[in-house]
C-alpha positions in Angstrom: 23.7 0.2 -15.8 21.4 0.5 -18.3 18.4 1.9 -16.2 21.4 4.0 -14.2 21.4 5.5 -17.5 17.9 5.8 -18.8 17.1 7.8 -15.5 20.4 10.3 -16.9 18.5 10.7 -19.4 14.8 11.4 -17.8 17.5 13.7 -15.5 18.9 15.7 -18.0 15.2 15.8 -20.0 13.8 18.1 -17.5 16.5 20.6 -18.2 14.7 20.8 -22.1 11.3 22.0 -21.0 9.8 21.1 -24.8 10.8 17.7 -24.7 9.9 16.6 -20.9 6.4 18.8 -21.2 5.1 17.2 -24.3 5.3 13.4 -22.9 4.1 14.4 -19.7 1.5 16.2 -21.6 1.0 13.0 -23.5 0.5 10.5 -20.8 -2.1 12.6 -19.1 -4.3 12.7 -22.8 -3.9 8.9 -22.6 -5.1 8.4 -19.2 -8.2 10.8 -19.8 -9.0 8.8 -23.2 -8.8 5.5 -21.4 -10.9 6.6 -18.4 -13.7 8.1 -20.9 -14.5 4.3 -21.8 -13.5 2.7 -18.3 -16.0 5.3 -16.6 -18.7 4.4 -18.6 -18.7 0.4 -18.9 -17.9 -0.3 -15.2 -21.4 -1.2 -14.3 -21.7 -3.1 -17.8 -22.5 -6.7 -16.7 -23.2 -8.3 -20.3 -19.5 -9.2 -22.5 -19.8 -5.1 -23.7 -17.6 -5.2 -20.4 -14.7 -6.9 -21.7 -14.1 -3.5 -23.8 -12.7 -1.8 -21.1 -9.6 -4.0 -20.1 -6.9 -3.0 -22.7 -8.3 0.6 -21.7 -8.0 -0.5 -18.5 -4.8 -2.4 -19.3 -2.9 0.6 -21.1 -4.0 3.8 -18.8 -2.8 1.9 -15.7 0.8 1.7 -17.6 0.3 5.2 -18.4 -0.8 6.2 -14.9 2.4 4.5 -13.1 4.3 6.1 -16.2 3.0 9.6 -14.6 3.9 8.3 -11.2 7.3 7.3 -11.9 7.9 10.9 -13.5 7.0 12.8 -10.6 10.4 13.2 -9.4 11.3 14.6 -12.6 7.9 17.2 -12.9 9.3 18.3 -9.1 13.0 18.7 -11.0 11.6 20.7 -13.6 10.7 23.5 -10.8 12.2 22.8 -8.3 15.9 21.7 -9.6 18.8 20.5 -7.4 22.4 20.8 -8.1 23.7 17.6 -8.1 23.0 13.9 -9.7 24.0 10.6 -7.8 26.7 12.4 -5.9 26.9 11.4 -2.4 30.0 12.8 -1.2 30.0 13.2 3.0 29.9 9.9 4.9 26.6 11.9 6.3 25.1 12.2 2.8 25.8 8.7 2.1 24.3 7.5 5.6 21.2 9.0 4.8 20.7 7.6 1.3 21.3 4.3 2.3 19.4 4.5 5.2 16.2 5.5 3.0 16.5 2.4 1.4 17.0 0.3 4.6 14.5 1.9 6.7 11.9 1.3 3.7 12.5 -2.6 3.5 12.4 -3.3 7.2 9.3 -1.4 7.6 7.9 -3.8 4.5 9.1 -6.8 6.0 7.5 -5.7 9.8 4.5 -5.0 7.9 4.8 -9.1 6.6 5.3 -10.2 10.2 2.6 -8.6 11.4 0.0 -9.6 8.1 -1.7 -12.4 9.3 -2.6 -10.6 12.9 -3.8 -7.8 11.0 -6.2 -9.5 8.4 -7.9 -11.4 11.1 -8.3 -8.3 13.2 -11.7 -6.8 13.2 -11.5 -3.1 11.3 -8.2 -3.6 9.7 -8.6 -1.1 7.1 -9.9 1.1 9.7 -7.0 0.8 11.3 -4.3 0.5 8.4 -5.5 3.8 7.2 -6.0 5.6 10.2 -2.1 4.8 11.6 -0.7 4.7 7.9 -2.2 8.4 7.4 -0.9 9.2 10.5 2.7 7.2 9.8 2.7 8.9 6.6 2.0 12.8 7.6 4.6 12.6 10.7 7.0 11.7 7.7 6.0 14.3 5.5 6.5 17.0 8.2 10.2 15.4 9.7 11.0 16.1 6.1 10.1 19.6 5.9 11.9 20.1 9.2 14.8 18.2 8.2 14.9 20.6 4.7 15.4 23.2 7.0 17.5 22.4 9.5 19.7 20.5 6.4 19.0 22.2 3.4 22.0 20.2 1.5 20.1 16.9 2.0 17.9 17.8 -1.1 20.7 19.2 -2.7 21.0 15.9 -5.1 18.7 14.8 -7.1 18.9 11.0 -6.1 18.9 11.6 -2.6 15.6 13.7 -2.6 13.9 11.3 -4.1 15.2 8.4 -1.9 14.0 10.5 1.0 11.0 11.5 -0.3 9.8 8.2 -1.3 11.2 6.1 0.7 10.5 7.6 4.2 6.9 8.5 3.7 6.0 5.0 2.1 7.9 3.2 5.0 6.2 5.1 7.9 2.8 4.4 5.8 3.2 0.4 6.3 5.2 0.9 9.4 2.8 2.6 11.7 -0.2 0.4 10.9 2.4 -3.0 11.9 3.5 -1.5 15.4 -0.3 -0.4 16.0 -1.0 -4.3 15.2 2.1 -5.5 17.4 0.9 -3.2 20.7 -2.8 -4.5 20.4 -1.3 -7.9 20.4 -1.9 -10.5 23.7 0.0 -13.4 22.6 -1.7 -15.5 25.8 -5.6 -14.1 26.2 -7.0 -15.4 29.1 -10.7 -14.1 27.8 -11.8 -14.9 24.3 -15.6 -13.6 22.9 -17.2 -15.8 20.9 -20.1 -14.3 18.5 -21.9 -15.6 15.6 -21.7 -13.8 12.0 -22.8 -15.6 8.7 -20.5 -16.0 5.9 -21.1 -13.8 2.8 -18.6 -15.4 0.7 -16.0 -17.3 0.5 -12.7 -16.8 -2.0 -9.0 -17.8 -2.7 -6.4 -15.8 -3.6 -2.7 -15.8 -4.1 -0.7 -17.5 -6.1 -2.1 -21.0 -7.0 -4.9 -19.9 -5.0 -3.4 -20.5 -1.9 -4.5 -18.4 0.2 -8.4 -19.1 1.7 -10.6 -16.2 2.9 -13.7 -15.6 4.0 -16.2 -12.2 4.2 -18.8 -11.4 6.9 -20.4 -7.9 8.1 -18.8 -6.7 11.1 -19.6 -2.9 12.3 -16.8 -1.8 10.1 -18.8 -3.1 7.2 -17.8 -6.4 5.0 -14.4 -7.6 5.9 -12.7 -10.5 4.7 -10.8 -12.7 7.3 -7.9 -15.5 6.5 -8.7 -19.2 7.7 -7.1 -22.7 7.0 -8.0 -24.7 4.1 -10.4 -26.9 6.1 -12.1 -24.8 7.4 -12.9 -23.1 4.0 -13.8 -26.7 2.4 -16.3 -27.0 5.5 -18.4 -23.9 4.8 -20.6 -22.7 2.2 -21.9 -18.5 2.2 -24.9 -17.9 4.2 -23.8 -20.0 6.8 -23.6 -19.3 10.3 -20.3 -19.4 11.9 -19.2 -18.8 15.5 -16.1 -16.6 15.8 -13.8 -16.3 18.8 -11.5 -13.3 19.5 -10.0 -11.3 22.2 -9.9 -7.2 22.8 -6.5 -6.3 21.9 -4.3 -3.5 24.6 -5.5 -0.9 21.9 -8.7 -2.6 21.7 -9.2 -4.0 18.3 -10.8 -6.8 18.3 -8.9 -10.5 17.3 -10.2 -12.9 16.0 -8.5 -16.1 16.9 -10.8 -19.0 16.4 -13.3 -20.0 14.1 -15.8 -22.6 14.5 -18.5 -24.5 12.7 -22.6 -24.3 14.7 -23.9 -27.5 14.7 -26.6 -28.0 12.4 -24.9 -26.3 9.3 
């Protein structure tokens, strides 16, 4: 209730011009200030470095402060007529859809994770079909303003579909993309050699156990057991063994220790 409210009242700021313009104008001084020192220092190695984290720490809150506002900035120009009123059954279906089609895609995106860290160019690929995910939504939106103009009548609703379809379809696409390349059963695995940059945890309680190695797409960091991470050291020589996906990334499947590291 009380954040139902607080948004009223973010709402209702944009119809006073003075008041909404002077924090936004606020937040964006902050941000600069903090990136003046951040900018400089982030090559410092010595303990000067340490400077820069509650500059870090406070423009980061003022940065997802800006982010958060956007809806209201867009309100300020660009105002609807309504406020949380969903009145059809059609409006209704569509707001809660938003919501609905944004967790699913997040949880697909969690099915598919583990797949998509050990496959070979997975940023490559997470921001190629992401962009790709999250244009397509951007322009079924401007269609869909025009063939239903009342669907960003409300102020609630615009945002829901704003945000919530363009985010999902970002996470979405990159998951199916992983799901087709798939081959639950290879019958042909490649095995090559790469040697082990670094190895990490992450996580909470550092649970999670990773590993880095040059591949064509650059340094990549791949997920493996807790074993296998207690087994190697960086600069070793590993033998990885993966499979070419139906959309031809590459999957790594296996790892395995060369003996004589």
């Amino acid at each position: 209730m009380k954040n139902k409210k607080q948004l009223k009242r973010q709402y209702n700021s944009t119809k006073k011009g003075g008041i909404f313009d002077a924090g936004l104008k606020k937040r964006i001084l902050y941000i600069i200030i903090c990136a003046i020192p951040v900018y400089i220092l982030a090559d410092e190695k010595s303990a000067l470095r340490l400077i820069i984290i509650p500059f870090f720490i406070f423009g980061m809150m003022q940065l997802l402060s800006l982010i958060v506002s956007i809806p209201f900035l867009i309100e300020k120009y660009l105002p609807t007529k309504t406020y949380n009123k969903q009145s059809t059954l059609f409006e209704k279906a569509v707001y809660y859809f938003t919501a609905i089609y944004l967790i699913l895609s997040m949880v697909f995106m969690l099915v598919q994770g583990r797949t998509m860290e050990n496959t070979i160019g997975d940023s490559s690929l997470f921001w190629k079909y992401g962009g790709i995910g999250f244009g397509s939504a951007i322009f079924f939106l401007i269609v869909l303003n025009y063939i239903a103009p009342s669907l960003n009548s409300d102020f609630n609703r615009r945002v829901a579909l704003w945000f919530c379809i363009p985010i999902g379809s970002l996470v979405l696409f990159p998951a199916i993309i992983c799901f087709m390349n798939t081959i639950k059963e290879p019958e042909y695995l490649n095995c090559s050699e790469f040697k082990v940059v670094s190895k990490f945890t992450t996580g909470k309680r550092n649970s999670t156990h990773k590993m880095s190695f040059i591949t064509k797409y650059g340094e990549e960091n791949f997920k493996i057991n807790r074993s296998f991470y207690d087994s190697i050291n960086a600069n070793e020589v590993i033998e990885c063994c993966s499979y070419k996906g139906n959309l031809g990334y590459e999957v790594i499947v296996k790892f395995n220790k060369i003996k004589g590291f």
